[in-house]
Backbone as a ProteinNet text record, in pm:
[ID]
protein_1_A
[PRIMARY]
XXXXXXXXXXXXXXXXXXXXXXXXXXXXXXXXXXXXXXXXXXXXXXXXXXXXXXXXXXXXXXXXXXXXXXXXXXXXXXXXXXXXXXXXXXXXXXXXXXXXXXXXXXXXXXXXXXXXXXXXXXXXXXXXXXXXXXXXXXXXXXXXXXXXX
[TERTIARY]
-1477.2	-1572.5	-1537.1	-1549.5	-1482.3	-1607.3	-1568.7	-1667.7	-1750.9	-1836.7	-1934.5	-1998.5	-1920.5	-1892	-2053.5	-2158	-2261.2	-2253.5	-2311.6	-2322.2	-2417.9	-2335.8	-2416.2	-2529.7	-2590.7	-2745.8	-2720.6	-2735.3	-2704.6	-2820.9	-2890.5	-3033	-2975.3	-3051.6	-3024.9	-3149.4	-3130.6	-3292.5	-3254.4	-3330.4	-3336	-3442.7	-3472.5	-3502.7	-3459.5	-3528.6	-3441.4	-3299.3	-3355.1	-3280.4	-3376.1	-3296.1	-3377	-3494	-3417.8	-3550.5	-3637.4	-3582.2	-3701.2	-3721.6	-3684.3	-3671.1	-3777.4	-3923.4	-4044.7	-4052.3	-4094.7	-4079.1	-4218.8	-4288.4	-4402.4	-4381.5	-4261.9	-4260.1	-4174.6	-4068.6	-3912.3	-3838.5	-3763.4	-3756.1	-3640.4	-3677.2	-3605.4	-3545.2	-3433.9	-3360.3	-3277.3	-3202.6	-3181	-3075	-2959.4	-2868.9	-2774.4	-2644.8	-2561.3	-2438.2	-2349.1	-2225.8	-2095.8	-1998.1	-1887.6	-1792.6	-1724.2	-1603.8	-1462.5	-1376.4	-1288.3	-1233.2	-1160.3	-1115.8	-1199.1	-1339.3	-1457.2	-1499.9	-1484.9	-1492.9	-1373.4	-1208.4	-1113.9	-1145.7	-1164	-1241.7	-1345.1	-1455.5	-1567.6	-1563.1	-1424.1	-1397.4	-1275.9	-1233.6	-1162	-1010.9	-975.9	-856.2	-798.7	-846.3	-709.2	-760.4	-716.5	-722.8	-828.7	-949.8	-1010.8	-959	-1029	-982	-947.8	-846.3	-827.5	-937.7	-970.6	-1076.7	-1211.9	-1190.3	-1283.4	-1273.3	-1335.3	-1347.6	-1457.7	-1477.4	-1673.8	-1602.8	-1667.1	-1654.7	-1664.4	-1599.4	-1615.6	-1752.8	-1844.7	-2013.5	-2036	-2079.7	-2083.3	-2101.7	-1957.9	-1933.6	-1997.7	-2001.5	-2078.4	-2239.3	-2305.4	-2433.2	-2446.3	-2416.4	-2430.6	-2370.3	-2274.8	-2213.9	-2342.2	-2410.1	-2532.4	-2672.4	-2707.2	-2776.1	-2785.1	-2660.6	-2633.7	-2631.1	-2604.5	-2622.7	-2770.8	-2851.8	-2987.1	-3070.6	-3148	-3210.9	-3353.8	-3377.4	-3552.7	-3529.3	-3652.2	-3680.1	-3828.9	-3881.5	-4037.1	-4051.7	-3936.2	-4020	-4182.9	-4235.9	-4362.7	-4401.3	-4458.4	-4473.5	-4585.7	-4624.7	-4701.6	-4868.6	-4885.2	-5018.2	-5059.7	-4900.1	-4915.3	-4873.2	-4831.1	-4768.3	-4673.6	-4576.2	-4410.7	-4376.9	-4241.1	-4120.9	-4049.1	-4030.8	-3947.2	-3824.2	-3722.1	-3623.7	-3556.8	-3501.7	-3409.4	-3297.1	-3212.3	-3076.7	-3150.5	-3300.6	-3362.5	-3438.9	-3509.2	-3582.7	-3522.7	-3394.2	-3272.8	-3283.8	-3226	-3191.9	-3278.5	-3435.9	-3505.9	-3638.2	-3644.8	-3801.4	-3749.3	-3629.6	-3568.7	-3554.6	-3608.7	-3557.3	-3394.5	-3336.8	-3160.7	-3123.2	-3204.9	-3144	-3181.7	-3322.9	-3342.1	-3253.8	-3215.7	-3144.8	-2952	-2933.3	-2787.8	-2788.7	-2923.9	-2886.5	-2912.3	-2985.3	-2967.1	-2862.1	-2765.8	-2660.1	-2520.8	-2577.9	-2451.8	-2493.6	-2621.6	-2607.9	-2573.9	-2574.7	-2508.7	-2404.4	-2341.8	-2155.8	-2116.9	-2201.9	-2130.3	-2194.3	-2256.4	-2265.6	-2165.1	-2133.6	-2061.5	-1863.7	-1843.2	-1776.9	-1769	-1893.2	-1891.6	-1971.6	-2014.7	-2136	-2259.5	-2266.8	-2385.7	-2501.1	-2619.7	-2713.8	-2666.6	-2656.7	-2646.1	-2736.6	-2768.9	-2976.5	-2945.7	-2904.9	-2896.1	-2820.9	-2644.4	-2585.4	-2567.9	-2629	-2597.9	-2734.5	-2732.5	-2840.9	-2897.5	-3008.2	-3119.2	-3070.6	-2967.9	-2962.1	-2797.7	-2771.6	-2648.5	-2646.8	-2564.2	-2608.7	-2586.5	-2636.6	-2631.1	-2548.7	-2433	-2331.6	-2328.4	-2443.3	-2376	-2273.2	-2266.1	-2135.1	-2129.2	-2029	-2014.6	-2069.7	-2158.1	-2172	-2074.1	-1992.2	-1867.1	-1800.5	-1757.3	-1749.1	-1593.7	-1572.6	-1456.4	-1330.5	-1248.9	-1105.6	-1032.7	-1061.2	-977.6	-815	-791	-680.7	-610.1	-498.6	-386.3	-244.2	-186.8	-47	34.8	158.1	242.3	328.7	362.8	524.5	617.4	706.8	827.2	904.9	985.6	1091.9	1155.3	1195.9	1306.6	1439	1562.5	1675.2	1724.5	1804.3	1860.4	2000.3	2008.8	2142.6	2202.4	2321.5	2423.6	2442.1	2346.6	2357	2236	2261.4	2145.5	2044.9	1931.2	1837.5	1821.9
-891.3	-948.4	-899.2	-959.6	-942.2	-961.2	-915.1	-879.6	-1035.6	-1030.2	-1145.2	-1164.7	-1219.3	-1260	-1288.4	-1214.7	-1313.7	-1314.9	-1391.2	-1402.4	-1326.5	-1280.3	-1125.2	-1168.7	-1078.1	-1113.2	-942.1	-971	-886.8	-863.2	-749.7	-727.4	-733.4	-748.8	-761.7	-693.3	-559.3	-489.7	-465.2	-498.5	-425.5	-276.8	-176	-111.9	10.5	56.5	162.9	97.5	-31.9	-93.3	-60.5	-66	-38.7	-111.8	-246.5	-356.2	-331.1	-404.4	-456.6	-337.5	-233.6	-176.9	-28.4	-92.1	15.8	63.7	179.1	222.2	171.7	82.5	24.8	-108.6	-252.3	-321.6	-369	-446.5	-466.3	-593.4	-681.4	-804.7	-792.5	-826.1	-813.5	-923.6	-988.8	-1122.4	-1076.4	-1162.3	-1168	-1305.5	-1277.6	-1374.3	-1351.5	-1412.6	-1482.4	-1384.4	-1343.1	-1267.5	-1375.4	-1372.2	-1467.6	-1408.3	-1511.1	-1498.7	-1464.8	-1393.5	-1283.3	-1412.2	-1466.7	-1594.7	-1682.7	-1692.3	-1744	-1589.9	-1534.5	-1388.6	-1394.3	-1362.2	-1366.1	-1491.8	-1589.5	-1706.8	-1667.9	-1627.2	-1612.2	-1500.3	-1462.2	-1294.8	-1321.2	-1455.6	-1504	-1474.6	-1384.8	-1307	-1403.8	-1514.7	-1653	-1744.2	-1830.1	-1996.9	-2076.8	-2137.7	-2194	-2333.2	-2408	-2528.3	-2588.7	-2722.4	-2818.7	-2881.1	-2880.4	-2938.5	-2915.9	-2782.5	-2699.2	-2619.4	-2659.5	-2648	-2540.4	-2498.9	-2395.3	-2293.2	-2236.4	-2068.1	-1971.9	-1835.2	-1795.9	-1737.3	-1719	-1664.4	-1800.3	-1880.1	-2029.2	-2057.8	-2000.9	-2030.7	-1902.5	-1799.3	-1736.8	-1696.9	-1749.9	-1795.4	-1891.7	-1989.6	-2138.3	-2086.1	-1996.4	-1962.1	-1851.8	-1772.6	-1712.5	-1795.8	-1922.2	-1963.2	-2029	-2092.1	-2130.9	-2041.4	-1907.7	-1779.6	-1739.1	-1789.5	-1734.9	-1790.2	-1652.8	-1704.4	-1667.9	-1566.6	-1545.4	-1468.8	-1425.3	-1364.9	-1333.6	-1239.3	-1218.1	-1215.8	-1331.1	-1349.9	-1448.5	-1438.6	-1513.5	-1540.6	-1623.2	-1691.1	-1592.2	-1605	-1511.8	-1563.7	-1676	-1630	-1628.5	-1577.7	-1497.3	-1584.1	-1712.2	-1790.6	-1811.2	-1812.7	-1758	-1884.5	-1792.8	-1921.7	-1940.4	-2083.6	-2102.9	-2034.9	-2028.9	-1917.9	-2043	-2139.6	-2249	-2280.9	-2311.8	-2327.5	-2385.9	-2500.8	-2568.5	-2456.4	-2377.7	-2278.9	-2141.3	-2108.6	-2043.5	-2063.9	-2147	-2194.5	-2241.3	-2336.8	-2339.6	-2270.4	-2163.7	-2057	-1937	-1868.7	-1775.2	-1738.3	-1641.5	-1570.9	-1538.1	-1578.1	-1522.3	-1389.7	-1341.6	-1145.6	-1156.1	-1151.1	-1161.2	-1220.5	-1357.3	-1421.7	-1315.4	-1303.5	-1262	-1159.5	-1032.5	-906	-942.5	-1037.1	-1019.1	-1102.1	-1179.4	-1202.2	-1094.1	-1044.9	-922.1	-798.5	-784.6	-724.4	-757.1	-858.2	-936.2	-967.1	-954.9	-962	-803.4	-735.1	-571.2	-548.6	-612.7	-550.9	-647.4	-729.5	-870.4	-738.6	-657.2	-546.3	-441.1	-387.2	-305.7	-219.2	-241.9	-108.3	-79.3	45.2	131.9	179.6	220.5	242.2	388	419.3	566.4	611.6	593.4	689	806	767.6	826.9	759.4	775.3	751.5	826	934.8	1027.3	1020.8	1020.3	1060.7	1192.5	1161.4	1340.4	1476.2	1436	1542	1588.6	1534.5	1561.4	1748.3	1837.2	1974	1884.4	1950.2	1953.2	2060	2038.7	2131.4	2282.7	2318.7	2429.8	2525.8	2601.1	2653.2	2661.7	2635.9	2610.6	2747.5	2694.5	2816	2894.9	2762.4	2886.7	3009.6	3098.2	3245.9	3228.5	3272.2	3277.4	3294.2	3269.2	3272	3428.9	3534.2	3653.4	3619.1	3647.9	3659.8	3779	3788.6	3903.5	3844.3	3985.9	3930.8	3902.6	3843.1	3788.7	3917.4	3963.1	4087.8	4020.7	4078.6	4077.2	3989.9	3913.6	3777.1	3932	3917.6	3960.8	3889.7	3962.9	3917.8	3867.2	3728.8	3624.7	3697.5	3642.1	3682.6	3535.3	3581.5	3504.4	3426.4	3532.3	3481.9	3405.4	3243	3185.5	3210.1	3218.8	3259	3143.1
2110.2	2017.3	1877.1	1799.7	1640.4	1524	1405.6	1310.8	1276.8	1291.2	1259.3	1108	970.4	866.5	895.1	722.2	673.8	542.7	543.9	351.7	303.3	235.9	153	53.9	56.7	-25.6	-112	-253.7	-337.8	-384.7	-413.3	-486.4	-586.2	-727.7	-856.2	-928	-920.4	-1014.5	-1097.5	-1236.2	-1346.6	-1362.1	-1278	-1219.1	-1343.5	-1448.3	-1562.1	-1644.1	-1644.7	-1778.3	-1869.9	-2011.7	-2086.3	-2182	-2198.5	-2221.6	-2113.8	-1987.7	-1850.3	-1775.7	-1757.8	-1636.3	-1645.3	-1695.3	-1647	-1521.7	-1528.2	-1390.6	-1274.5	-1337.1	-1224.7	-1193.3	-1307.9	-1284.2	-1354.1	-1251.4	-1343.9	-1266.6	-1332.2	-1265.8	-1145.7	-1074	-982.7	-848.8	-822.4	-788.8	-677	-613.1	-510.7	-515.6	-506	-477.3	-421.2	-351	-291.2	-319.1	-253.2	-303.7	-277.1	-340	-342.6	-263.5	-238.9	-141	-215.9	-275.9	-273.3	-370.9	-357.6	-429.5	-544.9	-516	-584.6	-712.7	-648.8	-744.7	-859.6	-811.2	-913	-984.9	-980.3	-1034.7	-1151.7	-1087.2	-1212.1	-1287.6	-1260.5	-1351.9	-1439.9	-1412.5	-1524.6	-1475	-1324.6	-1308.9	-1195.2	-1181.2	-1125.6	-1228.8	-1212.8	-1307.4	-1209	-1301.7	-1214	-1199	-1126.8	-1074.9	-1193.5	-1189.4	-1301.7	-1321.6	-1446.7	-1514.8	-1540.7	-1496.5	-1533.2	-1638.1	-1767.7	-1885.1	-1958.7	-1847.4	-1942.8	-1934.1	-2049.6	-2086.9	-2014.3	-2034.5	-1869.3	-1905.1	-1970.2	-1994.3	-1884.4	-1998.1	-1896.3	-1743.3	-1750.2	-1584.7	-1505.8	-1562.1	-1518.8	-1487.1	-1549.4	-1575.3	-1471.8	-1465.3	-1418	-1248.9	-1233	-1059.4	-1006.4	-1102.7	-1104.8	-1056.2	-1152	-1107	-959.2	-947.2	-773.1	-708.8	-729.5	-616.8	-579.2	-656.2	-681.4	-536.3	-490.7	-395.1	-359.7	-433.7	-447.5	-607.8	-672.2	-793.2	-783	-900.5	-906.7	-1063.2	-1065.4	-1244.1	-1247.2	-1364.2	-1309.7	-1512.3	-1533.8	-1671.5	-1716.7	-1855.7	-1880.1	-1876.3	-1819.9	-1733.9	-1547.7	-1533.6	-1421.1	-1294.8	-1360.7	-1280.8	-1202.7	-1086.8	-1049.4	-1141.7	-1190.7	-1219.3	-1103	-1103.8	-949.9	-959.4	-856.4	-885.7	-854.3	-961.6	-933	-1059.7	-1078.2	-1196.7	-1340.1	-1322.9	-1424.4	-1474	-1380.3	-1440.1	-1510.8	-1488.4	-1472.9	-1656.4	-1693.3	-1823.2	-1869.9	-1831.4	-1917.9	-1958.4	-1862.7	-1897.4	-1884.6	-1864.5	-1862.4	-2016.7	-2071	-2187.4	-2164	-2282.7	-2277.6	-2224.9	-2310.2	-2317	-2153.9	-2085.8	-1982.2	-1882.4	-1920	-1803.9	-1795.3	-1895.4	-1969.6	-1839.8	-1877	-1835.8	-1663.6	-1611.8	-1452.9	-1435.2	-1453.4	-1417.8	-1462	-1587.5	-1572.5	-1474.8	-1396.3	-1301.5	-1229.2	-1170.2	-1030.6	-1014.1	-1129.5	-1145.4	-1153.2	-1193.3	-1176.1	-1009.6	-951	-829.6	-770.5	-811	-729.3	-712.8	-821.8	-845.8	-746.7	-721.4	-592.4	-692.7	-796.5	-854.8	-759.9	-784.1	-678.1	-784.1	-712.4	-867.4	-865.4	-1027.2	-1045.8	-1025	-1018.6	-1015.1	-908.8	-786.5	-640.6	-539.7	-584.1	-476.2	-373.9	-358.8	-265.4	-154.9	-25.2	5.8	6.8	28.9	-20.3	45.3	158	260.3	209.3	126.9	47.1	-51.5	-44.2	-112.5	-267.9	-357.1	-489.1	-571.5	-514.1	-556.3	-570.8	-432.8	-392.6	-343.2	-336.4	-330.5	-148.8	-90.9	33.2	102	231.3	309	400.5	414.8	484.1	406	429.1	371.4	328.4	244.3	155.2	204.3	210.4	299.4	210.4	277.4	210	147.8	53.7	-28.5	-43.3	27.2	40.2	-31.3	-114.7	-178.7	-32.4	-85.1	2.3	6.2	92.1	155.7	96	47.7	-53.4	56.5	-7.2	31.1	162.1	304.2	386.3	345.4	257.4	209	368.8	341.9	385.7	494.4	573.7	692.7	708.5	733.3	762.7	921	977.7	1124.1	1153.3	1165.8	1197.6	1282.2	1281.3	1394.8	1522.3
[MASK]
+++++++++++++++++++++++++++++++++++++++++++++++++++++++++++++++++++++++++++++++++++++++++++++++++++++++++++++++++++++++++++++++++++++++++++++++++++++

């Protein structure tokens, strides 16, 4: 039986950004991860298809909005914005929309949150409990013989 391929679902928090990212409530999305080829693509590092002409922001934005698959943005009287490509570009503030797709392309990267990549049970750079390996000089070189051993 062999590895069973799913399509990755990438969180996207702005979680201690510094515009959005209060620590009681911060926008937070959910989209689609690309396939290895579709990636060198929206990173500008193969040639995209012929005739494909948009900028790579552009194309990036717009391969963002098709990745998109839930969000908890919501209008300001408390309404959800649908989490769809029209709502994407037309009720999405820029800076807002900009910074959750450049998170989702640095995680699309393999970025981890700094906050706490380590788990808790990890030491904090204590000094190892195993006991010190004693250190003795080395005995002077035994001069060399002619008769192989």
């Amino acid at each position: 039986m062999g590895y069973r391929k799913t399509q990755r679902r990438i969180e996207v928090s702005l979680k201690g950004h510094k515009t959005y990212g209060d620590d009681t409530d911060y926008p937070l999305a959910y989209a689609r991860g690309k396939s290895l080829g579709e990636y060198l693509v929206l990173m500008g590092y193969s040639d995209a298809e012929e005739g494909d002409e948009r900028s790579g922001v552009v194309r990036q934005l717009e391969e963002f909005a098709d990745a998109l698959v839930s969000w908890n943005l919501e209008r300001e009287d408390g309404t959800p914005i649908p989490c769809t490509r029209e709502a994407l570009f037309g009720e999405v503030d820029n800076d807002l929309a900009l910074a959750l797709a450049t998170e989702w392309i640095e995680r699309l990267g393999g970025k981890v949150d700094s906050a706490d990549p380590l788990p808790s049970s990890s030491p904090s750079g204590e000094p190892s409990p195993v006991a010190s390996i004693p250190m003795e000089a080395l005995s002077d070189p035994q001069p060399s013989t002619s008769v192989p051993a």
